[in-house]
N, C-alpha and C positions, 0 to 999 in steps of 0.2 A: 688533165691535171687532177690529182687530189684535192682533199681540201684545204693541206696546207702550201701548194706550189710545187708539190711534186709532180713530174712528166712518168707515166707507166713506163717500166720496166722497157720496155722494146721502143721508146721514143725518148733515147736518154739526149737531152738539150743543155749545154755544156753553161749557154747563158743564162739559167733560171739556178743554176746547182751557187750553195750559200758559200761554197770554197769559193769560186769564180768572183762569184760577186763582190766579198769580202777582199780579195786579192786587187781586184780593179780600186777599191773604197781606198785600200792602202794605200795603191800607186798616186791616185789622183790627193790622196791627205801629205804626202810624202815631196809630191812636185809642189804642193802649197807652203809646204813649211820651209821648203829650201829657194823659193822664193819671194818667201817674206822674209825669214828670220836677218837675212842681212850680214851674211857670213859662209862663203862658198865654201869653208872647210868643213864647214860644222854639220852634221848630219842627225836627222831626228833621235839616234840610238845616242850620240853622244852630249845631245840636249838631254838626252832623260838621265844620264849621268850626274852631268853636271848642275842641273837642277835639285835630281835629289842632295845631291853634295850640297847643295846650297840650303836646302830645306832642315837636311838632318845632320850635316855636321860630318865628320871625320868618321869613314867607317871602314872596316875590312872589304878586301875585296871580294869576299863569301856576300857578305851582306848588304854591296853595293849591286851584286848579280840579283841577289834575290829582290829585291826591295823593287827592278827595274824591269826582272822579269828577262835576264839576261841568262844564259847558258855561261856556264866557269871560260870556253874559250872567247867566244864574246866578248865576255866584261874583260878577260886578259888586254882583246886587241885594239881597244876602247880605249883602255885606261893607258894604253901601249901610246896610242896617239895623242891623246888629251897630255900626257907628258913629255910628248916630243913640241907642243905648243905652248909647253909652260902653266897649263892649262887649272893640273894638278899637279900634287910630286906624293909621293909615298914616301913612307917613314916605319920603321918598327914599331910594331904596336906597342905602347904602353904596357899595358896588360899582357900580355902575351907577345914576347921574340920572337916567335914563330910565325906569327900572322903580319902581315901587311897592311896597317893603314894607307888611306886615299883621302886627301884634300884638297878642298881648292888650294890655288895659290893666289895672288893680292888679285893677278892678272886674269882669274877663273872666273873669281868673284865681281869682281870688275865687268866681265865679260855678261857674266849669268844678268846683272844688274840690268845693264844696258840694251841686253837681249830680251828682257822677258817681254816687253810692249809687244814686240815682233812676235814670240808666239803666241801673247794674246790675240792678234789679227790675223796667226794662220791659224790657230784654233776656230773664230770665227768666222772666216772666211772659206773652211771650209764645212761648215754646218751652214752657209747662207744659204740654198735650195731649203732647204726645212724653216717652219713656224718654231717662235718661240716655244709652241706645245710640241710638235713634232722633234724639237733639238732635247727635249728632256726627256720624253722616251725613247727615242735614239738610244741617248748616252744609257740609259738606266735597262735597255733591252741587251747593249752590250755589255755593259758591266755582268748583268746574269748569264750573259756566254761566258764571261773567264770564269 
């Protein structure tokens, strides 16, 4: 190994490589949150929807992708489902007829309400292996990978 965790060249080990590991962090963040949150439809990609929906109000579908870090067909199939639940509803934008607003609807907001304790405990719950010191550079080592 290098000095930073790398295996040489001709000793390539699939468990030490930061894709591998990141991929597992996901799965094991992902089975926490759809075990807490309290709602077997809802999936972590359309919590971060409906959250920001909650956070920032009425936006285009350009700007619910970006904001979520979604790809344009993504946020399509997101937004696809969250309205087949009542979740959200589109509307013509104000501003622009061309563009697409995305809102909660009473039952989103409703929803987002009731739900947020829930992913404050899988949030939690999944940072409990780590110290209070450890959980803030965690987060602050990822945040400088996006």
């Amino acid at each position: 190994m290098d000095d930073i965790g790398r295996p040489p060249p001709d000793d390539f080990q699939l468990a030490v490589q930061v894709h591998h590991r990141l991929r597992r962090a996901h799965q094991r963040a992902s089975a926490i949150f759809l075990d807490a949150i309290g709602d077997s439809q809802l999936t972590p990609t359309q919590w971060a929807a409906l959250a920001t929906l909650h956070s920032e109000g009425a936006l285009s579908q350009n700007q619910l992708g970006r904001l979520t870090y979604m790809d344009p067909a993504t946020t399509q199939g997101v937004i696809l489902r969250l309205v087949e639940r009542n979740l959200v509803e589109r509307n013509p934008d104000p501003q622009d007829r061309r563009r697409t607003s995305v809102e909660l609807t009473r039952i989103g907001r409703s929803l987002v309400v009731d739900r947020m304790r829930n992913a404050m405990i899988a949030h939690d719950r999944t940072l409990e292996p780590l110290s209070p010191d450890e959980r803030a550079q965690f987060l602050d080592l990822l945040q400088r990978l996006m």
